[in-house]
C-alpha positions as a Markdown table, in Angstrom:
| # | Residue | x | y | z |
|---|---|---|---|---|
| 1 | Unk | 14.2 | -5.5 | -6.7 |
| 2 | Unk | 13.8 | -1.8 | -8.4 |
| 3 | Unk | 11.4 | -1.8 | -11.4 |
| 4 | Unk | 9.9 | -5.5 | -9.9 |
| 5 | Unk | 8.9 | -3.8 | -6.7 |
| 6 | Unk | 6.9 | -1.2 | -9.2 |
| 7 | Unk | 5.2 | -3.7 | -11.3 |
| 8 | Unk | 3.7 | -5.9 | -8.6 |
| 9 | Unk | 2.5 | -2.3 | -7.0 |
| 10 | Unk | 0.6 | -1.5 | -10.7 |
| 11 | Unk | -0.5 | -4.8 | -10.9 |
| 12 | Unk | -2.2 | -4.8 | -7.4 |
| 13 | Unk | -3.0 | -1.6 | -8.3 |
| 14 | Unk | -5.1 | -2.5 | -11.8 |
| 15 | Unk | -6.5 | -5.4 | -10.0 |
| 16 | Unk | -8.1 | -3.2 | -8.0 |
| 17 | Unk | -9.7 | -1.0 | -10.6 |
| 18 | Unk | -11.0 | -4.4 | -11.9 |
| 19 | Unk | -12.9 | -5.0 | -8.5 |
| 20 | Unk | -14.3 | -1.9 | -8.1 |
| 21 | Unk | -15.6 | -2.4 | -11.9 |
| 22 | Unk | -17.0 | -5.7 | -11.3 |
| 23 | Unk | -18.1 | -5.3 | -7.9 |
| 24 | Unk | -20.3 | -2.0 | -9.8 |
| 25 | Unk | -21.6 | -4.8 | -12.8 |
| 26 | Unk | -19.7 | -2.2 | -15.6 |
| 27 | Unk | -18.2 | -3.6 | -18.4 |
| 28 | Unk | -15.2 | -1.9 | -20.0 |
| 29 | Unk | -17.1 | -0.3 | -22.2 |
| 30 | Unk | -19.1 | 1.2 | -19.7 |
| 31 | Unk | -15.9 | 3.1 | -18.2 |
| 32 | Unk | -14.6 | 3.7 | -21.7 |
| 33 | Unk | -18.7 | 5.9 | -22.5 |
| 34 | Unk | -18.3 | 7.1 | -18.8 |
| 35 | Unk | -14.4 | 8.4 | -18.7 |
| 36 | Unk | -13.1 | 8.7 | -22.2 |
| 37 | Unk | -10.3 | 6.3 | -21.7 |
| 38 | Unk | -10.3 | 4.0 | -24.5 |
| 39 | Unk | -11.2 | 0.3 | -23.5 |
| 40 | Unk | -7.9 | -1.2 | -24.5 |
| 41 | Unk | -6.4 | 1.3 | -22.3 |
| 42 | Unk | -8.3 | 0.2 | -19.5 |
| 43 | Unk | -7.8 | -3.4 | -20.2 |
| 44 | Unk | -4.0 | -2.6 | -19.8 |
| 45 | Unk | -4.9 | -0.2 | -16.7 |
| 46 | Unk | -6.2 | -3.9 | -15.1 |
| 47 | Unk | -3.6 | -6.2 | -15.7 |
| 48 | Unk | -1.1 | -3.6 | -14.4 |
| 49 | Unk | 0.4 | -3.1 | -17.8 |
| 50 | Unk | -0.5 | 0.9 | -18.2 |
| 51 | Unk | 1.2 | 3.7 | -15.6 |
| 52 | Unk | -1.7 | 5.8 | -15.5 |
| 53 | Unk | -1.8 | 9.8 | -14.3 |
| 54 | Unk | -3.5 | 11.3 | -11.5 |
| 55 | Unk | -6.4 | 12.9 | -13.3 |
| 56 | Unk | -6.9 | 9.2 | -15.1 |
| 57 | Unk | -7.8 | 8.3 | -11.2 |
| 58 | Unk | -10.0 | 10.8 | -10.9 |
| 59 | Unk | -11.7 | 10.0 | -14.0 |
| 60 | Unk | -12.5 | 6.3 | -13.0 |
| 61 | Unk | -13.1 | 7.0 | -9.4 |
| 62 | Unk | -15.9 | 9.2 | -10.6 |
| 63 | Unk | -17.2 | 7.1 | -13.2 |
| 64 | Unk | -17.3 | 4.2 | -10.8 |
| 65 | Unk | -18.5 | 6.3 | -7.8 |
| 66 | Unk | -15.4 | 5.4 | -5.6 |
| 67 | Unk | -12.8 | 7.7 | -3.6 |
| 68 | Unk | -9.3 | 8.4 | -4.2 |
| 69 | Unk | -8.7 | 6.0 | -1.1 |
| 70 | Unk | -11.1 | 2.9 | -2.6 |
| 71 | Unk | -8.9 | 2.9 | -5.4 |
| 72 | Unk | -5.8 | 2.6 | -3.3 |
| 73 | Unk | -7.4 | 0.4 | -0.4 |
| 74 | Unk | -9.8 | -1.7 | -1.8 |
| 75 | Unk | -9.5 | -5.3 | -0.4 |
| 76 | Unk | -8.4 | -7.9 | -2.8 |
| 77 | Unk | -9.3 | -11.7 | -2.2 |
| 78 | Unk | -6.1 | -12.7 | -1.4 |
| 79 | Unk | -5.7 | -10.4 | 1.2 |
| 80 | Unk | -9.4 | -11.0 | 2.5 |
């Protein structure tokens, strides 16, 4: 299982991200003005292609008004 187990965790991960972002009506662009992190970045953050470092977390959980712990344990439909 090994690097499998990692990828579905960074996908769930970036799918959150993308919640939070929709749930806050910002576009991409919006984070990109707000954080710094270049949209494409942030589109790769989303579909769980992108590792991304702490302070990166910190950057969008500011921008998008959110804790440390949202990012982490934000509901996503499917486990609604």
């Amino acid at each position: 299982m090994g690097e499998d187990k990692y990828a579905y965790e960074l996908e769930r991960f970036g799918k959150r991200i993308k919640k939070l972002r929709l749930d806050r009506n910002l576009r991409q662009l919006d984070l990109e003005v707000e954080t710094g992190i270049d949209r494409t970045d942030i589109s790769k953050i989303e579909n769980g292609l992108k590792n991304i470092e702490f302070f990166t977390m910190v950057r969008l959980s500011y921008a998008m008004d959110v804790t440390l712990e949202e990012l982490f344990n934000t509901p996503l439909s499917d486990e609604d």
